[in-house]
N, C-alpha and C positions, 0 to 999 in steps of 0.2 A: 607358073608353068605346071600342067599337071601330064604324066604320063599312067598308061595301064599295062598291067601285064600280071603275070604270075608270081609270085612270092617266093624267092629264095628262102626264107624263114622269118614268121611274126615270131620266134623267139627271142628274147629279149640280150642283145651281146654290142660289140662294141658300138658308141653311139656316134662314131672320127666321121666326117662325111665326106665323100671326094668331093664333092664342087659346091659353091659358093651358095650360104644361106643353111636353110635346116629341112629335114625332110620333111613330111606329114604323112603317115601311110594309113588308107581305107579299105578296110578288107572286109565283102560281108561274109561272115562264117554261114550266113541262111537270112534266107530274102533275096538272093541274088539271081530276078529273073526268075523268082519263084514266089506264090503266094505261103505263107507261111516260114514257121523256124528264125522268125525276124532274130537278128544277133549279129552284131555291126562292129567289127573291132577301130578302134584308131589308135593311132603315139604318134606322139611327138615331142621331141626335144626331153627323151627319155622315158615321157609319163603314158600311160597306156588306158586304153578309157573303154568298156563294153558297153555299148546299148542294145540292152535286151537281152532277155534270152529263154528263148521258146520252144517250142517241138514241132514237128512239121505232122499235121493231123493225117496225110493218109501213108504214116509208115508208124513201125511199133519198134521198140526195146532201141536198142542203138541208133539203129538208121535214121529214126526220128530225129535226133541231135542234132545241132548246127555240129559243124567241122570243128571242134574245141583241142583234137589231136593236132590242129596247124599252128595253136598258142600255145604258149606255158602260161595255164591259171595263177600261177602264185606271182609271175610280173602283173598283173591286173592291179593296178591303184583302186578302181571306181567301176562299180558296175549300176547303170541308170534304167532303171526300170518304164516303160512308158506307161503300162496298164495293164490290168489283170488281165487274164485268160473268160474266157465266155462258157459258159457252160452246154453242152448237150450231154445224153444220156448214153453215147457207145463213144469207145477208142477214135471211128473212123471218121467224125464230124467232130469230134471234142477242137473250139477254136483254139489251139494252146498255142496261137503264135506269138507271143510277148515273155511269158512269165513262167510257162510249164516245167523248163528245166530247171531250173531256179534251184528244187531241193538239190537235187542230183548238182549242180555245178556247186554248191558250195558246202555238200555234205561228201558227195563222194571225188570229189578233184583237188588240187593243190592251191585251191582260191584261198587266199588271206588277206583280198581286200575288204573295202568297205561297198556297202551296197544302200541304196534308197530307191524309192517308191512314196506315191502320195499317201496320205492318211487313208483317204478309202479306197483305193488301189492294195494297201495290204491286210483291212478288213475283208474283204472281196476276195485276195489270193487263198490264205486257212479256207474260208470255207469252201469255194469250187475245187479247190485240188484236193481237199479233204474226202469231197464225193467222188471227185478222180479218181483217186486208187480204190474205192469202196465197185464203181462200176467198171473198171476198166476189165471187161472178158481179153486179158492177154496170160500168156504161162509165167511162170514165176520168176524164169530164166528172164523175160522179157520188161518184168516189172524195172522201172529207172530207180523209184525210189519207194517208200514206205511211210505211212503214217507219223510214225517218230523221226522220220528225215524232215515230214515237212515242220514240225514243232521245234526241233530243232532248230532249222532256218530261218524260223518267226525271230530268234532271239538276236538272228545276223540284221536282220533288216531294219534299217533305217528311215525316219518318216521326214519330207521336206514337205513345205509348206508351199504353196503356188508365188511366186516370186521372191520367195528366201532366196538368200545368195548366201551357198556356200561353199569353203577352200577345203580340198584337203592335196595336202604333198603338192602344193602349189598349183593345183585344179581349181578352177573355179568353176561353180554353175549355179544357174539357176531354172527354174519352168517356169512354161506358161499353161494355161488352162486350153487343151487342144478339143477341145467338144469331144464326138464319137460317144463314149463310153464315160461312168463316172470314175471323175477319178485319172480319168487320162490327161497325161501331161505331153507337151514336147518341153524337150530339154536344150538349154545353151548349154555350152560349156568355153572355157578361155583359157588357154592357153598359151602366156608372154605375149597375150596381143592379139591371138591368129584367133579369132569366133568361131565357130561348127555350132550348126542350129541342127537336130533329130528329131523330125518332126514326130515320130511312131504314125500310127494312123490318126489322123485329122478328121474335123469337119467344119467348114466355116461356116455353117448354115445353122442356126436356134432352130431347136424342134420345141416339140413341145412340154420337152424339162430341162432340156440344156444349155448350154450357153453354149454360142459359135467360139472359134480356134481363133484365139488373140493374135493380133500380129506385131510380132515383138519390138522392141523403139530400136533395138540396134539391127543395123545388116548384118549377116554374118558372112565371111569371108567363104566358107562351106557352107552349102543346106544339101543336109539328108532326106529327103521327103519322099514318102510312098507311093506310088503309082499305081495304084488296084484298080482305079476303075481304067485308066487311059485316057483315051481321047471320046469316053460314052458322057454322055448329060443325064442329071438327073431333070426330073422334074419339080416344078415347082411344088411345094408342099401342103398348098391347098389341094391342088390339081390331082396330087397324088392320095390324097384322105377322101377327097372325093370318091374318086375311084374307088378305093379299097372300099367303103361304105356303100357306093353304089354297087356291086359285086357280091356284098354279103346279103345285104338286102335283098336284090330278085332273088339272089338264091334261095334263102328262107320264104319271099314268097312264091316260088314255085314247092315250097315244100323239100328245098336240098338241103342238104348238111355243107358246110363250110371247115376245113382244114387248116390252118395255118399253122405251119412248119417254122421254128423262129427259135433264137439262143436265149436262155433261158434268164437271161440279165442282159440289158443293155434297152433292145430293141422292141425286147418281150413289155418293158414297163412303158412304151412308147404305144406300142399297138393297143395295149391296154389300156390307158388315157383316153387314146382315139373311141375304142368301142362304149367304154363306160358314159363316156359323155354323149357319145349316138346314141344309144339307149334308153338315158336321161329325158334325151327331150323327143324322143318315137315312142309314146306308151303304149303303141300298136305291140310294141317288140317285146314287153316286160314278160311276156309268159315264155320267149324262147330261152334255154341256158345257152349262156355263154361259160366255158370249162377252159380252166387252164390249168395244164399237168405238168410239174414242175417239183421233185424232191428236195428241189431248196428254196421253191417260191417263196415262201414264210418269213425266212431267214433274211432271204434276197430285199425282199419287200422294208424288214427290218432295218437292212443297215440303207436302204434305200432314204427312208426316215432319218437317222443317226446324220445323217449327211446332205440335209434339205439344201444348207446354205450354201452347197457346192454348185446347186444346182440353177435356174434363171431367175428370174424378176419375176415372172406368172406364177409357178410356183411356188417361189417364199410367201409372195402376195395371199393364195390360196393358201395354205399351209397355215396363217395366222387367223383362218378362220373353221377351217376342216381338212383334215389330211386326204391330199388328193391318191393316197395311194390306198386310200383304203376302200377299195371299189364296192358300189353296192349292188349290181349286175352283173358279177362276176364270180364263178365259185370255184375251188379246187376239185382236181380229178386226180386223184394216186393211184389206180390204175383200171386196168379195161373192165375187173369184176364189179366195178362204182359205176359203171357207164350204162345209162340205160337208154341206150340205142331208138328212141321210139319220140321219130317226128323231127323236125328241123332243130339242128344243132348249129353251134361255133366252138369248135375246140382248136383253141391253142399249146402247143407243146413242143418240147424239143424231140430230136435234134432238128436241128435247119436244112440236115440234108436227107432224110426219110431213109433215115439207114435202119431204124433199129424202134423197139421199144413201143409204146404205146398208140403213138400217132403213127407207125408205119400200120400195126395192127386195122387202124382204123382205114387207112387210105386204103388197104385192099379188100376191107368189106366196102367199102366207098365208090372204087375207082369206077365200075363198069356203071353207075348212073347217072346219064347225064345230068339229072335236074341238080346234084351236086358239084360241090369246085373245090379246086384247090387252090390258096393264094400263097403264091412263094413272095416273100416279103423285102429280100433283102443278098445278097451275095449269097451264091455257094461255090464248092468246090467242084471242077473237074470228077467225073467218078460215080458224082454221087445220083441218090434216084430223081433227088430236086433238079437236078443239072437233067438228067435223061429226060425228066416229062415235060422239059419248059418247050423243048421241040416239038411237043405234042407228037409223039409214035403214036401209033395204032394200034399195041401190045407192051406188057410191060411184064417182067418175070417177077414171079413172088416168091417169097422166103421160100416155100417147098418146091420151088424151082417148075410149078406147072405157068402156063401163060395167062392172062388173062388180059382182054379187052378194055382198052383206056378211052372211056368213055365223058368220065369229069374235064369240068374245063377246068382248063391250066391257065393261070392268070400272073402273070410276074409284075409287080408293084414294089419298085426297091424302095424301101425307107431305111434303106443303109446311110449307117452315118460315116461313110468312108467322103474323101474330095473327088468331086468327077473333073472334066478336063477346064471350064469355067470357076472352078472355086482354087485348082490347084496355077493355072496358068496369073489368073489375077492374084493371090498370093505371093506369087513368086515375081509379077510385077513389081508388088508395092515392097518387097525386102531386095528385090536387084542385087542377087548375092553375084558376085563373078566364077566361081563355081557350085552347078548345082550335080546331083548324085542321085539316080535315081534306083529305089531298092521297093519289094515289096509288091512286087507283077507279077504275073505270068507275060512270058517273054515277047511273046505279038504286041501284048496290050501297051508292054512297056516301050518298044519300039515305034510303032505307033506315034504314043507320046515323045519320045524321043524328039522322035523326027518335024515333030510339028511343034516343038517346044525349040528347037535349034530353030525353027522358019519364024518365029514368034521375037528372038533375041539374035535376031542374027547382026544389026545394026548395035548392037553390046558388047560383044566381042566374051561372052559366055560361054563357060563352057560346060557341057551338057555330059554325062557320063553313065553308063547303067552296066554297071560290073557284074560278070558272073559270082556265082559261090569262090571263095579261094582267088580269085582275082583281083589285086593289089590296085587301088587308085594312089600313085606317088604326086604328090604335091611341093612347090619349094617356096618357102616365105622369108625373105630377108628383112626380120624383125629391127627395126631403130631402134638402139640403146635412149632411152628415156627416163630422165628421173621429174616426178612431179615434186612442187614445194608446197606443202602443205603446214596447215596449222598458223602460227603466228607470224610466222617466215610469208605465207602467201598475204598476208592482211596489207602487205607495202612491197610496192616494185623497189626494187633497189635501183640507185642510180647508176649510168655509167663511171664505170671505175670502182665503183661502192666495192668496199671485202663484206663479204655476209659469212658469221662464223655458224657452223651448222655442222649436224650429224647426217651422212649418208646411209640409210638403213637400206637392207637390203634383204627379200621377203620371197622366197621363190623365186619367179621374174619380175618381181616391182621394183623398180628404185624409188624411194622417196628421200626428200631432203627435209629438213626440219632440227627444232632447236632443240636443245638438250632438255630442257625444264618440258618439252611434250613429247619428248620420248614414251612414259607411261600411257599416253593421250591412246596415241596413235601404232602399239606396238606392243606386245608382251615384253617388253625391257624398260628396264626403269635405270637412273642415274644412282649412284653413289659419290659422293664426296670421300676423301680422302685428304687429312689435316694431320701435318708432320709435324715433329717440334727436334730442335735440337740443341744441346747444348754444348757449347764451345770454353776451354781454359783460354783466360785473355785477362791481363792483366793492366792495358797501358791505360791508356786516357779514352773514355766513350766518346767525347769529342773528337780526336784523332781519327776513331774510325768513321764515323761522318763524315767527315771531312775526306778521307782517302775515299770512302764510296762516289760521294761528288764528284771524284774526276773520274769516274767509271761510267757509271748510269744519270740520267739526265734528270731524273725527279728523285730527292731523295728528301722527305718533309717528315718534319718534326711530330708525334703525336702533341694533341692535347694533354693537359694538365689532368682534363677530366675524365679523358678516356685510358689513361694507366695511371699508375700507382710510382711505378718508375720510370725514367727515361726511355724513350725508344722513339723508332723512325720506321716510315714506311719507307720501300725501295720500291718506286711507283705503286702498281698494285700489289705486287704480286708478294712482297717479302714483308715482315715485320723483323726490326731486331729490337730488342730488349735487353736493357742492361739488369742482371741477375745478382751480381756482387762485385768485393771489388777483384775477385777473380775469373769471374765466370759472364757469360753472356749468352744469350737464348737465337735461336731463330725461328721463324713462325711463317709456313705457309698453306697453302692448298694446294693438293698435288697436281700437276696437269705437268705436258713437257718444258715448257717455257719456263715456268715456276721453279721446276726441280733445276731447271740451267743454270736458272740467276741465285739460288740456293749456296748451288755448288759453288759458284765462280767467289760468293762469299764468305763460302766457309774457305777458301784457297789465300783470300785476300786478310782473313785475320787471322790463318796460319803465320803469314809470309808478315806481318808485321810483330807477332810475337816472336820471330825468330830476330828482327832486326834492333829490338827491343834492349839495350844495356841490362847485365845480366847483375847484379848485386846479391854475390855471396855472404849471406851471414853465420857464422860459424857459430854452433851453442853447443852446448852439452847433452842438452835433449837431443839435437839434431843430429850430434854423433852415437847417441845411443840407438836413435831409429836406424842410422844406417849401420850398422852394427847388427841388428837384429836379421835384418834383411840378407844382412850379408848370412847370414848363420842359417836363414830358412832355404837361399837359393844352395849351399853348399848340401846341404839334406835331398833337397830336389834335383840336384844333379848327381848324388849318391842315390837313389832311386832308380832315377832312370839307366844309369851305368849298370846298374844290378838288373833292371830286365831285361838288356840286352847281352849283356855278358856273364850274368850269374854269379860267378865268383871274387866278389870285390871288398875288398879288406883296407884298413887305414894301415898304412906302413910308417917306417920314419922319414923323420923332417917335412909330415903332416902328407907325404905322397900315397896315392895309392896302388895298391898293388891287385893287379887282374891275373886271376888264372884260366887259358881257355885250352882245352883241351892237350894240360900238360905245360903248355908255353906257357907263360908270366912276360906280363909287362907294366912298369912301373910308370906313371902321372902325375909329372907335378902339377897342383891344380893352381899355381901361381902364374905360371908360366906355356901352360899349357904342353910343354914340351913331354914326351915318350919316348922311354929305353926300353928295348924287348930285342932279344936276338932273331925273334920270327917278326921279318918283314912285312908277314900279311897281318899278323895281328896288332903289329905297332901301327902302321896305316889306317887299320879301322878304328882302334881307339882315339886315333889322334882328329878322323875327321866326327865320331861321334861325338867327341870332347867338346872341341868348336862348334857344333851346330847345338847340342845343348844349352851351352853356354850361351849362344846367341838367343833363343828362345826364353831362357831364363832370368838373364839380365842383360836388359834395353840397352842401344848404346846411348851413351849419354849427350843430353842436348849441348854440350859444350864442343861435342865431333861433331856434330849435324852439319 
């Protein structure tokens, strides 16, 4: 059952729950019904899990931030990272929805969880935020973080591997390989049971270095997944290369310039595949440049290489004979004084949304000729000047704020590798989660889908949700107590009735069952043994006690000849006894409860027969002198102890002693124990000090017992 509403407090406090089961709470802090700031909170059954956390591109300094004032960072167990941020060259198109806040959340807030990202998801993050703060035109007041914040946070981040599964505080996760971007993942996560799959942004379609967004073997009970495009269709992606090649082509041969506005990682290495290889094989084309401007092309290009095997089948295939990224019809442009403006061009460059920088430069020497174009390539935002001239106005404002006539053709060809409404509707077929979440739209688009994703599962009994920012998705899951048997225990059913003696380990929320010998196997614990010995006075017949054990315990078997030295008997498994002399006798076990039982109940049974045992006193000379001595040492040790507690103690006559406590005297006879003193309170004390000494010092003798 899930409900929505507002959130009393994602702060982290008592976890008691009024009704039956456990909560699950989704909150997006950003994304919610909005593009960008993706940063998703969940807990459940105490544990707390962020995915993502980004900055929302058209706001600066705070506002930018997902809502991080509605959590306390320091409950945060796990923060999962989907993919790095995209590069453009101003604040107002910078893509930062994944990974931008990142220094800021764990340099400057009370985060002291653990954090991970793919391999090249955090080669990718150092360098684009490194140029982030280098370009960001904002005040200082406004700056999140600093160069040494993000160096810092390099040393927090953690690397998983694409299908690594790993726990921590009883989290599990794992990713899968979500296309879109290198290096992008969607993450499972598990939690006593309950799945939640976060897709970040997807793509299920192979272009032409990617692999398409795995669909993972389990269903998840929750899917987070993004809704950017809605209910729009791409096209197919010959259809669309076509186009973009047919577009640049008349353009150059009318003699126009060609524009493409595009993120300076992701999309950028995709469009450029497409023209290097059109160029390849038109050697009409080899005298046009093709320019692409890009402060971190180089770099980009680099870990592009570093990380081939991330990428599809076509290119590793290529790759093992020439590196497909190293274009030979392609050059760099660092900036407009390198540009020599004379005759049909191609220039590629950020930002994607013609806010700022080199390629806006260009678009407004550009814009008023028709025989030039501009190709928007891929998603923008709301705002920007890509979003204004995809309507084709008939005037467009430029930087100096005069007007000028929008002449160039506006051509929009998305080669976004976001899911449109056939890649995300059959996705979400083939995992059939029973609730799905949707985050990461602007609010039509997402509605839209909505509505036609509920008409799509309505025969499901699905539930379909799309939370504002700070809007609570409450869930309740009545997890079965389960323990698996694993190890050697699982190799044979037991029969009915069977006892199976076993260890219940207990792991987070896992129960497993298994035997003590694979405890180390299967668990950070390992066994110890524990072997007693003890030794008992017993003087009668070792036969005797045999014989009395027999009518106690049901196996009691004689050792070999050749397995002791001396007599002895086993008492089923669990005891050895051993005859030691002719006054003494041993016992021998391994510790466990049973063992120590049948121990005890032994040592009780040859107490209780040396008591009934005929006593024969022999009287000697020697034996009068030992107790003779004893007697002289306990008289010393109970003149000791009377002197620390009373101080003043002297031997009087007729061998009595004499106490003096403040003033009062009281005299002891140590024969008799008896006390004369006229002060009542001090004859009482000595009299029961006396007696308790005495008993301490000398045992009563076995002949009272």
């Amino acid at each position: 059952m899930a409900s929505i509403g507002p959130p009393q407090s994602l702060k982290r406090s008592d976890t008691s729950l009024t009704r039956e089961g456990d909560q699950l709470i989704i909150t997006p802090l950003g994304a919610g019904n909005e593009v960008g700031r993706s940063c998703v909170y969940m807990s459940y059954k105490g544990k707390t899990i962020l995915f993502d956390c980004g900055i929302h591109p058209a706001y600066s300094g705070m506002a930018a931030l997902p809502y991080f004032d509605e959590i306390d960072p320091s409950t945060i167990d796990v923060l999962l990272v989907t993919q790095y941020l995209l590069f453009p060259e101003c604040i107002l198109c910078f893509h930062l929805d994944h990974a931008a806040s990142l220094p800021y959340f764990l340099e400057k807030t009370t985060f002291k969880g653990r954090v991970f990202m793919t391999h090249a998801t955090k080669a990718i993050y150092k360098l684009l935020l490194s140029v982030y703060v280098k370009v960001s035109k904002v005040s200082v007041e406004d700056m999140l973080y600093d160069e040494q914040d993000i160096l810092c946070s390099m040393d927090k981040i953690e690397v998983i591997d694409f299908h690594q599964t790993l726990e921590v505080n009883g989290i599990r996760f794992w990713c899968y390989t979500a296309g879109h971007v290198l290096g992008a993942a969607m993450f499972m996560v598990d939690i006593a049971g309950v799945r939640v799959l976060y897709t970040g942004d997807y793509s299920r379609k192979e272009d032409r270095h990617l692999r398409a967004a795995e669909i993972p073997q389990f269903s998840p009970d929750i899917c987070i997944t993004e809704s950017t495009y809605g209910v729009q269709l791409h096209q197919p992606r010959n259809v669309r290369e076509k186009r973009f090649t047919d577009v640049i082509h008349s353009t150059i041969s009318q003699g126009g310039c060609v524009l493409i506005p595009a993120f300076a990682l992701g999309r950028a290495q995709e469009l450029l595949l497409i023209l290097d290889e059109y160029w390849s094989n038109h050697p009409e084309l080899h005298n046009i440049p093709i320019y692409y401007a890009s402060p971190v092309a180089k770099r980009c290009t680099a870990v592009y290489q570093t990380y081939i095997n991330s990428m599809n089948e076509r290119i590793r295939n290529q790759f093992a004979n020439s590196n497909p990224f190293d274009f030979k019809h392609i050059s760099p442009l660092k900036s407009i004084e390198n540009f020599n403006n004379v005759g049909p061009s191609v220039v590629m460059a950020s930002p994607n949304g013609l806010q700022s920088g080199l390629l806006r430069q260009l678009f407004e020497m550009w814009c008023s000729d028709k025989k030039n174009a501009c190709v928007i390539p891929g998603y923008v935002m709301e705002g920007t000047l890509a979003k204004t001239i995809i309507n084709e106005p008939k005037e467009v404002t430029l930087m100096n704020g005069l007007i000028a006539p929008l002449n160039m053709q506006v051509h929009y060809i998305s080669f976004s590798a976001h899911a449109d409404f056939a890649q995300t509707s059959t996705f979400l077929k083939e995992l059939m989660p029973p609730n799905i979440i949707l985050v990461h739209g602007e609010a039509n688009e997402m509605e839209r889908l909505k509505q036609k994703l509920i008409t799509q599962f309505a025969d499901h009994n699905t539930k379909i949700i799309s939370p504002k920012n700070c809007q609570s998705v409450k869930m309740y899951f009545n997890s079965e107590k389960m323990a698996k048997t694993i190890g050697r225990l699982a190799e044979k059913t037991p029969e009915v009735g069977e006892t199976v003696s076993s260890l219940l380990v207990k792991k987070a929320f896992t129960d497993q069952i298994m035997a003590p010998d694979d405890l180390h196997v299967f668990s950070q614990l390992s066994t110890a043994n524990i072997s007693q010995r003890i030794t008992i006075a017993y003087s009668g017949a070792f036969g005797v006690l045999k014989h009395r054990l027999k009518q106690i315990f049901e196996s009691v078997e004689s050792l070999p000849d050749e397995e002791s030295e001396r007599p002895a008997f086993h008492v089923h498994e669990w005891l050895t006894v051993k005859y030691e002399s002719e006054k003494h006798i041993s016992l021998h076990w391994r510790s466990d409860p049973i063992s120590d039982m049948v121990s005890d109940s032994v040592v009780a049974l040859v107490l209780n027969i040396s008591h009934e045992i005929p006593k024969v006193v022999v009287e000697s000379e020697e034996a009068t002198k030992t107790e003779e001595e004893n007697n002289k040492k306990a008289e010393k040790v109970i003149h000791a102890l009377l002197v620390s507690l009373f101080g003043d103690v002297k031997f009087g006559e007729n061998g009595k002693l004499v106490i003096s406590v403040d003033g009062n005297v009281a005299h002891l006879d140590k024969q008799s124990g008896n006390v004369e003193s006229e002060n009542e309170g001090l004859k009482e004390r000595v009299r029961v000090a006396f007696q308790r000494i005495q008993n301490a010092v000398m045992p009563i003798p076995l002949s009272e017992s």
